[in-house]
N, C-alpha and C positions, 0 to 999 in steps of 0.2 A: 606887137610885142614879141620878141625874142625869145627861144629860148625856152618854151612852152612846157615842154617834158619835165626838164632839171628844173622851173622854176615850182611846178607841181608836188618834183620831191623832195625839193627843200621843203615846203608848205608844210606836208606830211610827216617828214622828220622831226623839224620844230616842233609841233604839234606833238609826235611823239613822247619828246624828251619834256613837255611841257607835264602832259597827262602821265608822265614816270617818277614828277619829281625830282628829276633832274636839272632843277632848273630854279630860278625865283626870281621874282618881277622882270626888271629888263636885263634880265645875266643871258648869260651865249649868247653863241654866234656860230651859224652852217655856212658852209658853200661848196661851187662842184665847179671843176674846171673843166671849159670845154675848148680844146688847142689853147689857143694864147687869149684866150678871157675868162674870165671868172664870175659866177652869179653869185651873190649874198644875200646874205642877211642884213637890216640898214640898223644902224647908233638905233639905241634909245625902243625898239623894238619890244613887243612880249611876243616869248614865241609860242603862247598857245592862241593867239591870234592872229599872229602875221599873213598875210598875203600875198600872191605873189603879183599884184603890180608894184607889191612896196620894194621888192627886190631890185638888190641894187647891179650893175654889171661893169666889172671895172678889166680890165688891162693887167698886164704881169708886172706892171711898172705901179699900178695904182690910179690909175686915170681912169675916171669914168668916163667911159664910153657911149653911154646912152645916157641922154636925156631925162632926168627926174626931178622931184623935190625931195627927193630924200641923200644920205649922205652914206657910206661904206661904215657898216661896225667900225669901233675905234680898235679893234683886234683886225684890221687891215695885215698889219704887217706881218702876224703871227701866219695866219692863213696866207699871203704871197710867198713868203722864205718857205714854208712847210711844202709850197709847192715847186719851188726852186731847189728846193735840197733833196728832196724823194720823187715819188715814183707817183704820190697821190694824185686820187681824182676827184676827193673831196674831203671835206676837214669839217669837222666838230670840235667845240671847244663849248662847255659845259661849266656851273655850278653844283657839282651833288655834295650833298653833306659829309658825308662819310670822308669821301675824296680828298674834302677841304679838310678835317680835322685830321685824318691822316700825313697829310702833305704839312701840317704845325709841327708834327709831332717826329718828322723823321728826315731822313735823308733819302731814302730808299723804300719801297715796300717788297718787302719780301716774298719769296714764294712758297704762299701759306696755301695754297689746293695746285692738285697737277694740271685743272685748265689754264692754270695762269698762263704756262709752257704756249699755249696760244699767241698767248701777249711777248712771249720772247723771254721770259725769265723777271728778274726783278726790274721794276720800274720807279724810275729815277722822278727825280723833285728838281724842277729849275727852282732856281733861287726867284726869292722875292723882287719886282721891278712893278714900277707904279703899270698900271693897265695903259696900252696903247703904246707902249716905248719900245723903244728901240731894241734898251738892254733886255726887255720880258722874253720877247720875241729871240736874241740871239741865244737867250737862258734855256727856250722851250726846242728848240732847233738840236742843239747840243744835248738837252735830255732825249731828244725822239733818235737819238743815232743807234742803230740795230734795234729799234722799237717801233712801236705804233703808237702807243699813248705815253703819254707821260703827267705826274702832276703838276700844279703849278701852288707852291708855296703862298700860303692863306690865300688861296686862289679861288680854281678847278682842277681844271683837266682838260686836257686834248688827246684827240685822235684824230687817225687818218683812215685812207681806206682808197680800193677800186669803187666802192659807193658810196651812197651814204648811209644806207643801211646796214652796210660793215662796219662802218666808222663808229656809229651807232651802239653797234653792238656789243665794239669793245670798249665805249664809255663804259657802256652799263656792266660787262661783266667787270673792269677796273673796280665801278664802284663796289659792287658785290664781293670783292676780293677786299679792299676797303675794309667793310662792314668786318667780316670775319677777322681778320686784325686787329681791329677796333677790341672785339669781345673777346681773342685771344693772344692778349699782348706776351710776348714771351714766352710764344706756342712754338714746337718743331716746325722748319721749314724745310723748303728740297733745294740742295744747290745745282747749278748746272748741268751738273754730268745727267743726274734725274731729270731736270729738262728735256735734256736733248733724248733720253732713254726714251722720254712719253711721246717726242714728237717721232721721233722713229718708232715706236709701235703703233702711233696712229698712221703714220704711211704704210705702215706694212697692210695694216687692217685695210683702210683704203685702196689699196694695192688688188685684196683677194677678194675683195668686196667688189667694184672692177672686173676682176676674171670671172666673175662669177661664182667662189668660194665663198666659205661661210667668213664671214668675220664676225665671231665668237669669240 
């Protein structure tokens, strides 16, 4: 079997997002691209169970490659394009609660705390498309432009990432930006300019933190 490492930390991730709540019966789907293949997560899956012989390992076209009885999540195509269109090395795509009634209720979620600035500023909502389709998938491409996560309309959410514990990360802080929404509808938010202020004061910090200064 292939693959040994990345099929370990999909295992772990799932598991993850399983044991966070992020998740319910057989919703999401992980994977990590390694050059021109890709290891998954298979259809019909729970991931606080999953395994990694059940991992599935497909092609940038979608072909499986290796021999199994299981078949590629029906989020195939969200996870291909996402890696055809960015820079990712691995993709998350999630049910959290918060995520989903957010993603009813708007168009956009706003930046209601300065870690959002993380996530790149407000994050967009692809429009509603049956799961597995074509149009979901072009919907989620086009919200991920200048982002990382984005939601998906009565959905989840997706992320990307250099891993998958990145990818990870910014599901869960999304939803936790979520959540705070939720409770403060019609609260102050920070527009861009405060964006980009908070990501350049954390470079700079980073910066003398680095040199060896205090970043205080």
């Amino acid at each position: 079997m292939r693959f040994t490492d990345e099929r370990a930390a999909i295992v772990a991730a799932a598991h993850r997002l399983a044991a966070r709540g992020l998740t319910f019966g057989t919703g999401g789907n992980l994977s990590i691209r390694i050059d021109d293949a890709v290891v998954m997560t298979p259809s019909g899956c729970y991931l606080d169970s999953v395994t990694a012989d059940q991992l599935v390992v497909v092609d940038l076209d979608g072909t499986v490659v290796e021999e199994t009885p299981y078949v590629p999540t029906s989020e195939l195509h969200i996870h291909l394009d996402v890696y055809k269109s960015t820079s990712a090395r691995a993709v998350v795509h999630a049910h959290p609660v918060a995520s989903i009634a957010v993603s009813n209720l708007t168009d956009e979620l706003p930046v209601v705390h300065y870690t959002q600035s993380m996530l790149g500023g407000a994050i967009r909502v692809a429009p509603y498309a049956v799961f597995g389709s074509r149009e979901l998938s072009d919907g989620v491409v086009a919200a991920l432009a200048d982002r990382t996560v984005a939601l998906m309309r009565n959905h989840g959410s997706v992320g990307y990432g250099n891993t998958l514990e990145s990818a990870c990360d910014s599901i869960e802080l999304l939803d936790w930006l979520a959540r705070i929404h939720l409770q403060a509808p019609g609260g102050t938010v920070l527009d861009q300019a405060q964006v980009v202020e908070v990501l350049e004061t954390a470079t700079r910090r980073h910066y003398r933190a680095f040199r060896g200064g205090s970043d205080a």
